[in-house]
N, C-alpha and C positions, 0 to 999 in steps of 0.2 A: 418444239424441242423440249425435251423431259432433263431439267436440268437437277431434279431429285436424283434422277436414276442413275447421272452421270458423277454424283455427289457434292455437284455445287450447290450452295445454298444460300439466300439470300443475308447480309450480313443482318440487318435492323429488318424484321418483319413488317409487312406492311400494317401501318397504321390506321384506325377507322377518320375519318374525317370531321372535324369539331364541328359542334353542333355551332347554331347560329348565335346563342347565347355567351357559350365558351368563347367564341373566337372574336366577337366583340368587346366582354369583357377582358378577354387580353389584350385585346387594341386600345382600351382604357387606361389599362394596367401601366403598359409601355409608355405611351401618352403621355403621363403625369411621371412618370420615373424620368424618363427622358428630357421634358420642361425639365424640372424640379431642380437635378445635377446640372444639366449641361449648363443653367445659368445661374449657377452658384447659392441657390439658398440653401438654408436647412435644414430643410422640412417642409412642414406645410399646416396649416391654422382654416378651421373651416368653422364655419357656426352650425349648430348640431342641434335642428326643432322640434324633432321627436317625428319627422316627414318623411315621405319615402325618398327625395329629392338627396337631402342630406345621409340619411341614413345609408343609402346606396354610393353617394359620391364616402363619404369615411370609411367605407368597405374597402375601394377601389383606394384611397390613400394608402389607406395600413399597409392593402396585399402591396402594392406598387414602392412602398418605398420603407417600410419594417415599423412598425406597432411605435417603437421610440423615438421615431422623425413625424409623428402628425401628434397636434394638440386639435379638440373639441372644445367649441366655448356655447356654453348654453346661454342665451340669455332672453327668459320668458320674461311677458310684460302682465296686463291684469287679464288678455284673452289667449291666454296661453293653459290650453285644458291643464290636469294634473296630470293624467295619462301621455302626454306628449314628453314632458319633463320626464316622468316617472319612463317613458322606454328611450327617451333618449341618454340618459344616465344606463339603462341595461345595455342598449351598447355599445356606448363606449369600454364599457367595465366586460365585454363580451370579447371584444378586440383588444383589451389590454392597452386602450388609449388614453393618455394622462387627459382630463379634461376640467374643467371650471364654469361655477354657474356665477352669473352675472345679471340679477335682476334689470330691467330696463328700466321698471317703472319712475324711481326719483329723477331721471334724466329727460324722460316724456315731459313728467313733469313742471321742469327747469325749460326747457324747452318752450312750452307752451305758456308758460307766463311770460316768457321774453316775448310771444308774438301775440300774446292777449291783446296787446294796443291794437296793434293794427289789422287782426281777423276781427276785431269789435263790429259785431252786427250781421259778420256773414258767417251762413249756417256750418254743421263739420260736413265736411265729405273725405274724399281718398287723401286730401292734404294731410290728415290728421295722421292715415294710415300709413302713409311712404311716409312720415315722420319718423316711426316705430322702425321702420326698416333700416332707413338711413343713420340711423343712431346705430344700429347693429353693424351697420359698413363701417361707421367710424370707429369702433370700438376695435373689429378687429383688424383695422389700418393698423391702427396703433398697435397691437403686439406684434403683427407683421412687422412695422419700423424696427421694434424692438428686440424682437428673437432673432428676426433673418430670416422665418418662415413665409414662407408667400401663402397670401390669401387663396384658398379656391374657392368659385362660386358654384353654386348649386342648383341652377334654373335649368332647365330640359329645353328639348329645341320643341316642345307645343306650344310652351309661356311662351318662348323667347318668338314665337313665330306670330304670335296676336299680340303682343305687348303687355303680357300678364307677367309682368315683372317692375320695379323701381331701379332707373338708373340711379345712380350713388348708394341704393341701399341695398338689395339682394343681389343688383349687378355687379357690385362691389368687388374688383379681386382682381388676381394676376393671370389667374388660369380658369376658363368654365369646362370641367372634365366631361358635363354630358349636355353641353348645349346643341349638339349633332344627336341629340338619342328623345325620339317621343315620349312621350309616358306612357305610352301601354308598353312599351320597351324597355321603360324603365321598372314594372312591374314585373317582367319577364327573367329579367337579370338579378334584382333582388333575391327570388325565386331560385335563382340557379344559385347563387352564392349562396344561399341557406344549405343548399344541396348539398354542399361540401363541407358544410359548416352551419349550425346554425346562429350565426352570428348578428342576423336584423331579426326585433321582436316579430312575433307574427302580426302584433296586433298594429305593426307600421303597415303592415303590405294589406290588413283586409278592412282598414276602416276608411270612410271616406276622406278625398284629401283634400287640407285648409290652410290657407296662409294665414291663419289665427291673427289677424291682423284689426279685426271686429267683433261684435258678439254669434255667437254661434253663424261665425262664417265656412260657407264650403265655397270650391274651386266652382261646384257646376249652378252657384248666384251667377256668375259673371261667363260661363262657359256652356258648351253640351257636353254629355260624358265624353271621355276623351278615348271612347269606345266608336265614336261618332265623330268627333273635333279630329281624330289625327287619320282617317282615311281620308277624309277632306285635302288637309293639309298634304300629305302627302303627295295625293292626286295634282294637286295647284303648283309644289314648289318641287317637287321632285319630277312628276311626268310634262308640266308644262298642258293641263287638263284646263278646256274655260270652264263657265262657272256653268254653263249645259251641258258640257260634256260631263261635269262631275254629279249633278241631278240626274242626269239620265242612271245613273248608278242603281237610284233610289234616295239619296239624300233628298231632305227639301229643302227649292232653291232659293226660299227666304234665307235660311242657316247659313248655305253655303255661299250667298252676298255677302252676309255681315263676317262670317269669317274673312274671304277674300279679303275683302275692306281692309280688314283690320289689320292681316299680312302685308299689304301696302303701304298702308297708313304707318306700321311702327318699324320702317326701315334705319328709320334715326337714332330708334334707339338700339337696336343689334350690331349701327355702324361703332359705337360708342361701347361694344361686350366685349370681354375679354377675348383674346384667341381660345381654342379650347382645339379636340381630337374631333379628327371629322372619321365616320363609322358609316355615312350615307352616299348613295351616288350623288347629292347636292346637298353639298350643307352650305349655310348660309357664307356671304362672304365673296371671295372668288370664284366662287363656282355659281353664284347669281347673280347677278348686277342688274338690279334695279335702283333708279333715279332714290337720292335720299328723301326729299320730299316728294309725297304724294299728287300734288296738286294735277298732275296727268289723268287720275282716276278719278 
């Protein structure tokens, strides 16, 4: 039926279909708008590392809930590059987002004299590291308390899926807006947000990524690229793949053990993370139920 000819026409033209990028990051958007009002805070307070993590979640703040309802709190310690400062200050000042720098160092400091007594004689490891973190949780508890803003956190579902995170410290918050989103995902959506805007530095999205937590520390000391670490993952927590089925890929099944493992092993701490937007056909939570201790495995 030629309804041109008969002079009807359709009222709204049809529409192209959002890309995969688009329609996630509106699923973001909403996500945090919807938290944010429906249970009364307002705004929202993020810590802001110069990372693609952060840098990406204060994108998805601003758009979702207006430039004058989110604050950035910076707060580098002595492994904090100058470049992470220097693009995390670009933008917030990009977004038109009021923001505050907050050294950590004298606080580490304070800190670690009170437990001088009793680390007496044992070496530093990651204790020292989720020190630094956790200090940053506290910090921004507190103007959470104080403004009314709720904290969001920043960790992606590849941390949050091997336990490349600190509860109390980087887990720290009311909302995790991309702990359903991998990080090769999260590189894809920055990418598209620039699209419209260039609003994240470039040099967030193309240098390697580090929880500056040590000296010249990256993500892939403790990981594989996450080019590698999240088909894995994917395969494990999304298709329900075993640890042959996902070698047969081409992964190797050294790797793809000690990741498994690790997805098991850190069920305790993702039961203990914020709620956050689920964007996957399984994000963690209700949609997997596995035993909180590992001891099965």
């Amino acid at each position: 039926m030629d309804l041109t000819s008969s002079g009807i026409e359709p009222v709204h033209p049809a529409k192209a279909l959002l890309s995969r990028e688009e329609s996630v990051y509106q699923a973001l958007c909403v996500g945090v708008r919807d938290y944010v009002h429906k249970n009364g805070f307002q705004g929202a307070v993020l810590g802001l590392s110069g990372g693609i993590d952060s840098a990406l979640t204060l994108a998805i703040a601003a758009d979702a809930l207006g430039k004058e309802n989110v604050q950035a709190v910076l707060m580098p310690s002595r492994y904090t590059r100058d470049m992470s400062t220097e693009d995390a200050e670009t933008q917030a000042r990009n977004l038109g987002v009021a923001y505050q720098v907050i050294p950590i160092e004298p606080l580490v400091d304070s800190y670690q004299s009170q437990l001088d007594p009793i680390f007496k004689g044992l070496p530093e490891d990651t204790t020292e590291e989720n020190l630094q973190s956790r200090i940053r949780g506290n910090l921004l508890m507190a103007i959470s308390n104080k403004t009314g803003k709720l904290v969001l956190a920043t960790g992606n579902k590849s941390e949050m899926a091997v336990g490349y995170a600190t509860l109390y410290g980087d887990m720290a918050g009311g909302f995790a807006v991309i702990k359903d989103v991998f990080k090769t995902l999260v590189y894809e959506l920055a990418v598209y947000r620039n699209s419209i805007e260039a609003v994240i530095p470039e040099r967030v999205i193309s240098r390697p990524p580090s929880a500056e937590l040590a000296p010249d520390q990256e993500d892939t000391d403790s990981l594989p690229p996450y080019e590698v670490l999240d088909p894995i993952l994917e395969s494990f927590i999304e298709h329900d793949l075993s640890v042959d089925q996902i070698a047969a890929q081409g992964f190797d099944a050294d790797i793809v053990e000690k990741i498994t493992r690790l997805v098991v092993r850190n069920e305790y701490k993702r039961r203990q993370a914020p709620p956050g937007v689920r964007i996957s056909r399984r994000a963690f939570g209700r949609d997997r139920r596995y035993p909180i201790t590992s001891g099965f495995n």
